[in-house]
Structures are given as structure tokens and as C-alpha cells.
N, C-alpha and C positions, 0 to 999 in steps of 0.2 A: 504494500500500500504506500508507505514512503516512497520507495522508486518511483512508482506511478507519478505521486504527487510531485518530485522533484522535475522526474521530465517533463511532466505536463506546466508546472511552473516555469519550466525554460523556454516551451517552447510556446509557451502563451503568454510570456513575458508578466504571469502575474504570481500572486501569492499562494500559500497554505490554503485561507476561504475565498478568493478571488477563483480559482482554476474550477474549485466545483459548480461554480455559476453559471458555466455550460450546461447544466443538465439541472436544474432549479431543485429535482428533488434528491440531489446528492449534495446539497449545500450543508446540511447536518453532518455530513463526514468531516468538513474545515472546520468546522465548527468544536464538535466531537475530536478531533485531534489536538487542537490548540488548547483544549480545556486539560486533556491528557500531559499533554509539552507541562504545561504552567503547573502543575500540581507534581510530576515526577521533579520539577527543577526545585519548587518548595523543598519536597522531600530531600531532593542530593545535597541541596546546600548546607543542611545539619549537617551530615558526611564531610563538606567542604570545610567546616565550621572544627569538626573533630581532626583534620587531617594538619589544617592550620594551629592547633594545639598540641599536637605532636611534633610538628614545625619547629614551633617555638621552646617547645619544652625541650628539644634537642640540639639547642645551641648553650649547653650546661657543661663545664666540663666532667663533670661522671652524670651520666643520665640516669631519669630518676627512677627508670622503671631496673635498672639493673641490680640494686640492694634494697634489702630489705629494713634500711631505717631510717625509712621516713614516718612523717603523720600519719598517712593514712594505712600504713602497712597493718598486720593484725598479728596476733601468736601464732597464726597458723602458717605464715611465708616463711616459703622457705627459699636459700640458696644452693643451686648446683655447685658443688663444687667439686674434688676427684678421694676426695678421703668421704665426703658423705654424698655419695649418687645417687641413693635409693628413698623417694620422701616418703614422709608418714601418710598413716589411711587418710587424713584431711588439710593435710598441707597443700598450698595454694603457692605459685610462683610471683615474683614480684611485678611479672608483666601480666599477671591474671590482674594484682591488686592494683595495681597503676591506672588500669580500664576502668575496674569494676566500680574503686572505690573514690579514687584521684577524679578521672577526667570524667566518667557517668555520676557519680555520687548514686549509687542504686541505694534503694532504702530499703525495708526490714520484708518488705510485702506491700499488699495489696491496701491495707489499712492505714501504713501511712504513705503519705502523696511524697512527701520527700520536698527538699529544696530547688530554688529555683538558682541554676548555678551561675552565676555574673560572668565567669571568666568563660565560661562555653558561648554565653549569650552576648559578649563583645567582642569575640570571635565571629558570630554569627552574622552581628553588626558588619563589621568588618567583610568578610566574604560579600554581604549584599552588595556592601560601599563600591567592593572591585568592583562587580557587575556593572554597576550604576555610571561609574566613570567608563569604563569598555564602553558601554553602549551611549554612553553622551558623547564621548570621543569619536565613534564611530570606528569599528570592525579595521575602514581601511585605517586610519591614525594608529589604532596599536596593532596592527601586521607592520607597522614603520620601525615600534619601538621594539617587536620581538627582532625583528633581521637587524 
């Protein structure tokens, strides 16, 4: 269906809802896709949002998912190392607790909601903000600043 959509926008010089306007009762399809587009890019940008916090947290010199003594670590991380290899029945590694407890902050269940985390959510900021300058810049201006 993309393909479709792509060459028929090339060769009809129009858009996503523009191109099914040839056939009046396929205009739900443009329609129906671009609602799909905007709501999968909602979703990746949290993604975009986490990838940027492992960015950042990785310009540390010992990063922080590699030992286990930090805040948010618990009794149960453990560290590989070659005298203890083999972990206990519910030891957790430091890059389990880094996700779980550091950058998700997951809470106990279902009962409590848990916090709203600042530092994911001016990340998230942030990731929009790129978008927002791309797209006011205009696609050709930053192809200028990647080459």
C-alpha cells in the first residue's frame, strides 16, 4: 500500500490524501494512513526520548549501568565477574536495574501509578524540539547540515 501510495504521489505530483482523490471513495485510505503515521511517531518518540537518555547517561566516565552502586540499585544486583559467574535464584544484573529502576522508575504494581519522571519527560521535550526545528528548517536545510 505505501508503494502504491508513493508512486502514485510521484506521478501525480500530489500527496498521502491528495493521490486518493482520484477515486472519491478511496479518500479514507489518506486519510486512514496519516492518522496511523501520527500516532506510531507519538509512540517512537518515547523510544526517541529513552535512546536520548542512554545518550546522555553515556558520556560518564564508568557508566552507570555497569556496577552495582548506585541509588537505584537493590540487594538483589548482582556483578559478573570470573571468581563469582554463577548468580543467585533472584539476582538481577545492573543493566536489568538501570532500565527497570533508573530510566523507567517501574512501581510496585498495578495499584500504585508511580511517578511522573522529569528527566524522561525533558528528554521527550527535547526529541519533539529536534523534530520541530527539522521540519521548520525544512528537510532540504538539514540534508545541508548532515553532508
Amino acid at each position: 500500500m505505501f508503494y502504491l501510495e508513493v508512486a502514485m504521489g510521484q506521478y501525480l505530483s500530489r500527496g498521502g490524501i491528495g493521490i486518493w482523490g482520484i477515486v472519491p471513495m478511496f479518500k479514507g485510505i489518506g486519510i486512514a494512513s496519516l492518522t496511523i503515521v501520527t500516532l506510531s511517531n507519538i509512540y517512537y518518540m518515547v523510544i526517541v526520548a529513552w535512546i536520548l537518555f542512554y545518550l546522555i547517561s553515556s558520556f560518564t566516565e564508568v557508566l552507570p549501568w555497569k556496577h552495582c552502586g548506585n541509588h537505584w540499585n537493590t540487594e538483589n544486583c548482582w556483578e559478573y565477574n570470573e571468581t563469582h559467574a554463577a548468580p543467585h535464584n533472584k539476582s538481577v544484573t545492573p543493566i536489568v536495574e538501570f532500565w527497570e529502576n533508573h530510566v523507567l522508575g517501574i512501581s510496585s504494581g498495578l495499584h500504585e501509578i508511580g511517578n511522573m519522571r522529569l528527566e524522561l519527560a525533558l528528554y521527550l521535550f527535547l526529541s519533539w524540539f529536534i523534530v520541530y526545528v527539522v521540519i521548520w528548517r525544512g528537510l532540504h536545510q538539514s540534508g545541508k547540515i548532515v553532508w
